[in-house]
LUMPAMI-861935 format. One record per residue (C-alpha): x, y, z. Coordinates in Angstrom, 2 decimals. Example, Ala and Ser with C-alpha at 12.3 -4.5 7.8 and 13.67 -1.06 7.14 Angstrom:
! LUMPAMI-861935
+---------+---------+---------+
|      px |      py |      pz |
+---------+---------+---------+
|   12.30 |   -4.50 |    7.80 |
|   13.67 |   -1.06 |    7.14 |
+---------+---------+---------+
***
This chain:
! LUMPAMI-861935
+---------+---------+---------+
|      px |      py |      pz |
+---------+---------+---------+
|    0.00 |    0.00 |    0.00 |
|    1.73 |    3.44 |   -1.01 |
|    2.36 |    6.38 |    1.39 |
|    0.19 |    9.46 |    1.57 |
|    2.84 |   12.52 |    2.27 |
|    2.14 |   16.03 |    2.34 |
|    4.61 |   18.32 |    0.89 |
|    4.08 |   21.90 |    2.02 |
|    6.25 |   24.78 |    0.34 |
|    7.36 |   23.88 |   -3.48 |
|   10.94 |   25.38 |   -3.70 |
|   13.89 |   23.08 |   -4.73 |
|   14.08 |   21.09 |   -1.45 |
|   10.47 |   20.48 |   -1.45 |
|    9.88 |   20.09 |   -5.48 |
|   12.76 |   17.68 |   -5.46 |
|   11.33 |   15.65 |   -2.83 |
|    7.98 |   15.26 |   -4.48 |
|    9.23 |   14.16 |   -7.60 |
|   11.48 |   11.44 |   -5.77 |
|    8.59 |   10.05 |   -3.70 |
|    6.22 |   10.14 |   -6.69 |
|    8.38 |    8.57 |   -8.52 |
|    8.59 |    5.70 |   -5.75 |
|    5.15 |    5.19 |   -5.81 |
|    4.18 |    7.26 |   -2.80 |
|    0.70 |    9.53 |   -3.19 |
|    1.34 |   13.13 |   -2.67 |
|    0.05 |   16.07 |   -1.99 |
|    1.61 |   19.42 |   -2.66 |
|    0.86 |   22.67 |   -1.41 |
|    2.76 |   26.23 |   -2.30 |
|    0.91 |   29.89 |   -2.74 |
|    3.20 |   30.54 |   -6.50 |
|    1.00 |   28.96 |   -9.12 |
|    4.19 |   28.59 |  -11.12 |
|    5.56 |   25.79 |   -8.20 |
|    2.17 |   23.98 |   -8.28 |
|    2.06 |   23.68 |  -12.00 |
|    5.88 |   22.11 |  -12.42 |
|    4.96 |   19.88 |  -10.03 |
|    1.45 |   19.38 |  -11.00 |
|    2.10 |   16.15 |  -13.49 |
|    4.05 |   14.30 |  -10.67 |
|    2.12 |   14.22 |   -7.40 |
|   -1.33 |   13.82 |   -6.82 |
|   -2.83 |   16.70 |   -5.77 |
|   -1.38 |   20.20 |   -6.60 |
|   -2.94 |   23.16 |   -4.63 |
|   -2.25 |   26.99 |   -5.00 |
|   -2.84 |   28.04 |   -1.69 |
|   -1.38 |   28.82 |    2.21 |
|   -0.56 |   26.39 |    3.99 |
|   -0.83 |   27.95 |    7.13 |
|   -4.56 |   28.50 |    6.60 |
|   -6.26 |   25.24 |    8.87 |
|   -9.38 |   24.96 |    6.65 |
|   -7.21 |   24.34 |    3.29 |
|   -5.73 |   21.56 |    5.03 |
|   -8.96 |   20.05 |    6.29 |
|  -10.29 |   20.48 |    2.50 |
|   -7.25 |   18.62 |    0.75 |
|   -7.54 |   16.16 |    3.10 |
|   -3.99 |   16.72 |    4.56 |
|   -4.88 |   14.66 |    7.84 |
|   -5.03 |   11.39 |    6.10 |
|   -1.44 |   11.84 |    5.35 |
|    1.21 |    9.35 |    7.09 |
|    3.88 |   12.30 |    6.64 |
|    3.89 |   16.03 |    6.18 |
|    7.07 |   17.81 |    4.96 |
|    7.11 |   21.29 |    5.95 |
|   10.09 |   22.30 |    3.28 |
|    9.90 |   26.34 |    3.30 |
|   12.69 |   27.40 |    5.72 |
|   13.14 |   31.02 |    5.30 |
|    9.91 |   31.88 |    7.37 |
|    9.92 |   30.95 |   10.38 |
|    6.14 |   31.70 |   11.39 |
|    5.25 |   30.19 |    8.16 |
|    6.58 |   26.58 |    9.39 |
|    5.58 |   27.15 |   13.39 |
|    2.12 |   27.60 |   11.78 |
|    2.36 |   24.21 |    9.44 |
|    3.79 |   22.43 |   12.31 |
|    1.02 |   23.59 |   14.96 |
|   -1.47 |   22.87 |   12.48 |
|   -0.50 |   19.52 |   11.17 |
|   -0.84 |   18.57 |   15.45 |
|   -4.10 |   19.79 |   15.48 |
|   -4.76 |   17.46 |   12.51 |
|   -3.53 |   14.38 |   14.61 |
|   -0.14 |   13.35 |   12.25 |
|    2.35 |   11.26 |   13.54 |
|    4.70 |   12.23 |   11.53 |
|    6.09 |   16.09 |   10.58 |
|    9.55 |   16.97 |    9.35 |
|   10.56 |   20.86 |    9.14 |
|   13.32 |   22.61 |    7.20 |
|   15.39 |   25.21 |    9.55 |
|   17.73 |   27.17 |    7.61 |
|   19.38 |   27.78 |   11.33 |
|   20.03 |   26.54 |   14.77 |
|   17.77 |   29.13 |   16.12 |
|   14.76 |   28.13 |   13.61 |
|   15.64 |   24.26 |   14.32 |
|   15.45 |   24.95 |   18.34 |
|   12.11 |   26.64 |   18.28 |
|   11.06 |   23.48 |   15.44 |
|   11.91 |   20.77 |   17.87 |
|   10.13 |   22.82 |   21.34 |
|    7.02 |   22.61 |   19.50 |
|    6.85 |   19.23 |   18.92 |
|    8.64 |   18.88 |   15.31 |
|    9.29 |   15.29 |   14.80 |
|   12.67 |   15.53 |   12.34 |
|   14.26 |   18.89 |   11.78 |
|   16.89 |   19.04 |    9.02 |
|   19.44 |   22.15 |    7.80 |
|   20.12 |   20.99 |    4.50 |
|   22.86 |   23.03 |    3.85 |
|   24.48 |   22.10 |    6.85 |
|   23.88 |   18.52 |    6.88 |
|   25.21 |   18.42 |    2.90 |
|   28.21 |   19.67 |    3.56 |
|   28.69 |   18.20 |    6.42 |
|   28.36 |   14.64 |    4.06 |
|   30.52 |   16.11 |    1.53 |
|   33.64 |   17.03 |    3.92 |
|   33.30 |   13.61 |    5.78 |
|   33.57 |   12.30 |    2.45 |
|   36.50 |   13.90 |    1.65 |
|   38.20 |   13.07 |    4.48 |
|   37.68 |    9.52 |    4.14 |
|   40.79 |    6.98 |    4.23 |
|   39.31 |    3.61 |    4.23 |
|   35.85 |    3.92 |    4.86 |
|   33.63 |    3.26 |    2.09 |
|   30.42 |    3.59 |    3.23 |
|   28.22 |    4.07 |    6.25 |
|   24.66 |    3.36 |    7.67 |
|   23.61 |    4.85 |   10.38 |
|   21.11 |    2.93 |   12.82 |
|   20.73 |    5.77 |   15.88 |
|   22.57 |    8.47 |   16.84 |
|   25.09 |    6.63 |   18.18 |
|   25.44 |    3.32 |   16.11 |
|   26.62 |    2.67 |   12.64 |
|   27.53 |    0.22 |   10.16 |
|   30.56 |    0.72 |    8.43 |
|   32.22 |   -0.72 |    5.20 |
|   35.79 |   -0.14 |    5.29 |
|   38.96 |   -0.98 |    3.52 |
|   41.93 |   -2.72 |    5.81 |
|   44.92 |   -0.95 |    5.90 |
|   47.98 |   -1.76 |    4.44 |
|   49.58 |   -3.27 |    8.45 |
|   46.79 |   -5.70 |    8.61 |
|   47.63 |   -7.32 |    5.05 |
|   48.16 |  -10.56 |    6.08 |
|   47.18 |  -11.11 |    9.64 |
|   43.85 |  -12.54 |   11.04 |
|   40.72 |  -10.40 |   12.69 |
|   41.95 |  -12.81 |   15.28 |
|   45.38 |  -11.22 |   15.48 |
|   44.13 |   -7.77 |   14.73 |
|   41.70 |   -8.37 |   17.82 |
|   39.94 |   -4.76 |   16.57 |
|   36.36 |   -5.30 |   18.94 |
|   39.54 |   -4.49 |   21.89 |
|   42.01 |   -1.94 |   20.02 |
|   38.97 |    0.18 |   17.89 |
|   35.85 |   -1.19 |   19.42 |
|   34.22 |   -2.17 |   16.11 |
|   32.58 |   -5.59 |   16.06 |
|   33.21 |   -7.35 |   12.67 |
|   29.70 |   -8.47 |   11.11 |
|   30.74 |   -9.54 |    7.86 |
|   33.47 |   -9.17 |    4.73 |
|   33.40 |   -8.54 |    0.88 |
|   36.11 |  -10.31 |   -0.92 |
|   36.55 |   -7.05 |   -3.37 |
|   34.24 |   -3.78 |   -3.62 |
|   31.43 |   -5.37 |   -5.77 |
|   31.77 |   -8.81 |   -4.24 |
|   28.55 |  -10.42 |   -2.41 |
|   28.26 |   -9.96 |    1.78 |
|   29.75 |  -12.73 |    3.32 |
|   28.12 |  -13.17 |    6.77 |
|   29.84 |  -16.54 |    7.58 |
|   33.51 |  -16.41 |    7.43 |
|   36.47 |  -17.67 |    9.61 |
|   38.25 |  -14.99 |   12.14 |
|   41.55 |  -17.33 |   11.36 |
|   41.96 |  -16.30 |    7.72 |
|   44.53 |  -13.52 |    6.77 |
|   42.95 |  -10.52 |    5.75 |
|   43.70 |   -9.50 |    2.05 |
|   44.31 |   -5.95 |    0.08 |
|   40.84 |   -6.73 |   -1.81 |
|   38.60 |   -6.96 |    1.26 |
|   35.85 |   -5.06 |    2.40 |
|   35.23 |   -5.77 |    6.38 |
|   31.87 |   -4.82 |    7.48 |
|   31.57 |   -3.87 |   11.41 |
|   29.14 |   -2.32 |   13.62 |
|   30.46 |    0.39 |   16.08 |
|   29.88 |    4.13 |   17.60 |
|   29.43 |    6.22 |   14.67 |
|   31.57 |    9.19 |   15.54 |
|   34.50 |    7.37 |   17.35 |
|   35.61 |    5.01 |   14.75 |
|   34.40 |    7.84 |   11.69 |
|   37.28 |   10.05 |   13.43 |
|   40.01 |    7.44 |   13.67 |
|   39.41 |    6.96 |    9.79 |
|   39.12 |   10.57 |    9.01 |
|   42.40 |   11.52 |   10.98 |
|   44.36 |    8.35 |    9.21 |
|   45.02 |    6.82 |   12.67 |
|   43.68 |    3.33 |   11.34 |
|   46.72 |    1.29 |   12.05 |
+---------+---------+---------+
***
């Protein structure tokens, strides 16, 4: 069964994120006072409305209640979103995420009850320089705040030794899940600690995200 998500405020962030969930299959329903927003977005989500989000009545009319997510993606005015957010509570949903374009818009967001506030800008380039400062890591997931699976190259000192040997749950407090035998190569969940570790692999460990991240990013993975 697809998602119903409400989309209100049809700039880039919020135009971009219609067209990706539309295009997943998700039902969507868009809201932005320019008439020249609604109408680019018009052939992509399911209902396009000219109109101001912060008025209660519009949202009862569209039906934005029945929605299992409402994105409140206009950052720049901060009444504008304290008004979506207030108003999607009053229409009972679970679920609201607000753009903040700063740490004072995101603090007064999350006091009134915001579920998920996001900075874009911030939070991109945040991504980007943590990529860049990657040595071996070559991807992450992140399960909480504080957890994360990482993929990571071995380093050139633990060519040839065991996970036994390297005994990295003690020296780096990462707990080795799983191994690629090369980038591309399928997850190996079963494998024996006793083997020597080769340039090709791909370990897979869980550990706390920001701990082992900086080890990598400083090139103190020994």
């Amino acid at each position: 069964m697809s998602k119903l998500i409400g989309i209100l405020g049809l700039g880039i962030f919020g135009s971009t994120i219609a067209k990706t969930l539309a295009e997943y299959g998700s039902d969507v329903i868009a809201i932005d006072k320019s008439e020249e927003n609604v109408n680019r977005i018009q052939p992509f989500v399911t209902k396009g409305i000219i109109g101001d989000f912060t008025d209660m009545e519009l949202l009862r009319t569209v039906g934005l209640e029945d929605c299992d997510a409402v994105i409140i993606a206009t950052g720049t005015n901060l009444e504008a979103s304290v008004l979506g957010v207030l108003n999607c509570k009053k229409l009972g949903i679970k679920k609201i995420i607000a753009k903040a374009k700063n740490k004072n818009y995101r603090e007064v967001l999350e006091e009134i009850g915001t579920t998920t506030v996001i900075q874009p800008e911030k939070e991109s380039g945040l991504r980007i320089a943590k990529k860049i400062l990657r040595t071996n890591i070559e991807d992450i997931v992140r399960l909480d705040d504080q957890t994360s699976v990482v993929e990571f190259y071995p380093p050139a000192t633990w060519v040839g030794k065991s996970l036994i040997e390297l005994d990295l749950r003690k020296v780096y407090d990462i707990n080795i899940i799983g191994m690629r035998k090369s980038k591309t190569g399928k997850l190996l969940v079963s494998f024996d600690p006793n083997d020597p570790v080769t340039e090709e692999l791909v370990l897979v460990g869980i550990t706390e995200s920001d701990t082992f991240e900086q080890i990598d990013y400083l090139n103190e993975l020994k």
